[in-house]
N, C-alpha and C positions, 0 to 999 in steps of 0.2 A: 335383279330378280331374287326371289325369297329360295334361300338354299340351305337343304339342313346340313347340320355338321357331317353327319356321315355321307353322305351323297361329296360334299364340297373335298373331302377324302378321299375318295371315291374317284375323283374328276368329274364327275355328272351331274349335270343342272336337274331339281325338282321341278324348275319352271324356267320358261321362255318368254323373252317377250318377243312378240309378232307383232308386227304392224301397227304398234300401239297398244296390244293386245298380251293381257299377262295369260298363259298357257301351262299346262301343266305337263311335263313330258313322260311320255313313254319308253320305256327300258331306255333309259339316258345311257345306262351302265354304257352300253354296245356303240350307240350311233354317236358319244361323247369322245371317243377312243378315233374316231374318223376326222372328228372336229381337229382334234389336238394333231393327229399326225399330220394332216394337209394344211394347218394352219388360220382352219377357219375361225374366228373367231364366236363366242357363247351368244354376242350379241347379233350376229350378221343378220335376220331380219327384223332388228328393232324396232328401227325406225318406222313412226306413223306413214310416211313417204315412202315406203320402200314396198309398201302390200297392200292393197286395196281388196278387203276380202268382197268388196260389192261388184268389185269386177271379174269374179270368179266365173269361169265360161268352160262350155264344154272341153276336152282333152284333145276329142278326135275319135278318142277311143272306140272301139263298141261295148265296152263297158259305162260310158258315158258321163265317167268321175269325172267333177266340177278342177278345176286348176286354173293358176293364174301362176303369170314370170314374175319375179321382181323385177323392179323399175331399171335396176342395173341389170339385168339380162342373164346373173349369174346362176339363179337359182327358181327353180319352179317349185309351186306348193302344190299337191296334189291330192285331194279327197280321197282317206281309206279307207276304202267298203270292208264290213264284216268277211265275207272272203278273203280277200288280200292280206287284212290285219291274220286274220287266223294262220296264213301262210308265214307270211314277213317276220310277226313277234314272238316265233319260237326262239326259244333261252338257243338251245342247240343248230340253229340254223344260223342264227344272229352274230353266234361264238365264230363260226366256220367264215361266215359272210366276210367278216370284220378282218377276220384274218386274212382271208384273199384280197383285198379290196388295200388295205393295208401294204401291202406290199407292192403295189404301184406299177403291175402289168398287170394287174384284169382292164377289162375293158367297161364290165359293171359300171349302171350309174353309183355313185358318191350319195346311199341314202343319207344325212346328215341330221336330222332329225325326227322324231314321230310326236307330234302333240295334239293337246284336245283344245279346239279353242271352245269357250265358255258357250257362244250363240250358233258354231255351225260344225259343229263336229269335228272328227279326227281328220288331222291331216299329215301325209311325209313330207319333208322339204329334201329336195336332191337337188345335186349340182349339174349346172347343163353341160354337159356332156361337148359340148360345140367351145371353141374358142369365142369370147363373147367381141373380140376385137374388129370379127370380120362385119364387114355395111353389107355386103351384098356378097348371099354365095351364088355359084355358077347353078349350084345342084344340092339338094339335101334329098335325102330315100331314106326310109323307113323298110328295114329289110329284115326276114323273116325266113327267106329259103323256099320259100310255098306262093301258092296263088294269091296271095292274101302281103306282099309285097305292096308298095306303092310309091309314088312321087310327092314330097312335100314343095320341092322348089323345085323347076326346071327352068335354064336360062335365065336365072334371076328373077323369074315371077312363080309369087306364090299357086301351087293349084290345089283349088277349093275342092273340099270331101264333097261330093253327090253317092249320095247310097240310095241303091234300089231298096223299097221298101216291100211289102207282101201288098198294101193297096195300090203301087205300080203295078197292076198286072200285063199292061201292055209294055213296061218295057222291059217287065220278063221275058214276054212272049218274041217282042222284037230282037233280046241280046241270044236267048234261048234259038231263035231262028238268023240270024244273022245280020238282017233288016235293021239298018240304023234310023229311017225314016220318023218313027217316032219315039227316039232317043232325043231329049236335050240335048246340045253342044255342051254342056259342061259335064254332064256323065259322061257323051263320051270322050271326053276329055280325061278327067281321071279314070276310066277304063282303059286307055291308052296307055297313060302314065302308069299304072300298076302292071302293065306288061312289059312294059320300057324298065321297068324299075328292075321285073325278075331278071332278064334277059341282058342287062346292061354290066358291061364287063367291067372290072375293076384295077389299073394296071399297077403293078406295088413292083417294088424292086424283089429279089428273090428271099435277101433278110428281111424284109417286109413282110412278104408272106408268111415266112415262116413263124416270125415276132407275133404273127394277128392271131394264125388258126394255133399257137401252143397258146393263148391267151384263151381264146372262144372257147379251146377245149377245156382246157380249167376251167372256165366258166358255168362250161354246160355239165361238166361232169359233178359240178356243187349241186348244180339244182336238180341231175338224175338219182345223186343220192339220196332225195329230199322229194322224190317224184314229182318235182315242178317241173314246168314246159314253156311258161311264158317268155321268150327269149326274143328279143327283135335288135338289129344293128343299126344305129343310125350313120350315117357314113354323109360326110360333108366333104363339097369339092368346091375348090374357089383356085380361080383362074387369076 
């Protein structure tokens, strides 16, 4: 990768290569410091093999950023909308970020890099959060504290998003009324799931607990500094 001298000083790449793709990075200064402490190295998604940006597929999200894993499973590339960049690439939140994140109890994903690829826009790369070693987890939940919880894996099978849309109006009116009759089995499927999800207890030893909510609370107390809110836990269980 093409690197100027004072960046290469610096520790931070001017540019990436992605999936075959040379990219130009965003405030390298920040997310280069993440690189070096965890050990990832400048090239980690090099490789032509390693990213398929043609495979770029929804998140899940309801924001509906495009994303794809690498082939090795370690890392997701995530499309930045003009909101989220405006949030993420402050100098003074990135400083803070970097620093918690660095020190190796937060629980924060590992953002690792921010770039622009030349044909599809800006993207972050973060580190999956999950051990990439497990085949099959028992349980993966996506949790948030709120109704808006949900089930990504239960008993080892993945469960597919179904969202009620504003042209469902019958199964507004159905979940609105109680009446599952003319629900899909896969809504209410995942409707079940995101109540299983809130409601579903988590059993940790009592240094455990204590280890997770001082983590969560540093966590959240960076981003009420910062008046951000978007805060979700992913929590993997493998039997």
């Amino acid at each position: 990768a093409e690197v100027s001298s004072a960046a290469a000083a610096a520790g931070m790449r001017a540019k990436l290569w992605v999936g075959g793709h040379e990219c130009e990075t965003v405030k390298d200064e920040h997310f280069s410091v993440l690189r070096r402490v965890f050990g990832i190295p400048d090239d980690f998604l090099a490789a032509a093999s390693s990213l398929d940006f043609n495979a770029l597929g929804g998140g899940g999200g309801k924001g509906g950023d495009m994303m794809a894993r690498t082939t090795d499973g370690r890392f997701f590339v995530k499309e930045l909308n003009g909101g989220d960049a405006t949030s993420l690439l402050r100098d003074d939140f990135l400083a803070e970020y970097v620093g918690i994140v660095s020190k190796g109890t937060s629980l924060l994903c590992k953002v690792c890099a921010v770039f622009k690829h030349p044909q599809h826009g800006q993207f972050l790369a973060m580190a999956n959060c999950l051990p990439t070693h497990v085949q099959r987890w028992s349980g993966v939940y996506d949790l948030k504290g709120s109704a808006d919880d949900k089930v990504m894996i239960e008993d080892g099978e993945r469960t597919p998003e179904v969202h009620k849309r504003c042209w469902n109006l019958s199964w507004m009116l159905c979940e609105a009324t109680g009446c599952n009759k003319g629900i899909p089995l896969g809504r209410r499927r995942y409707v079940m799931g995101k109540t299983n999800a809130y409601q579903m207890p988590i059993y940790v030893t009592a240094e455990q607990k204590k280890e997770i909510l001082t983590a969560v609370k540093a966590d959240v107390a960076l981003f009420e500094r910062f008046g951000y809110m978007d805060y979700s836990m992913i929590v993997g269980i493998h039997r």
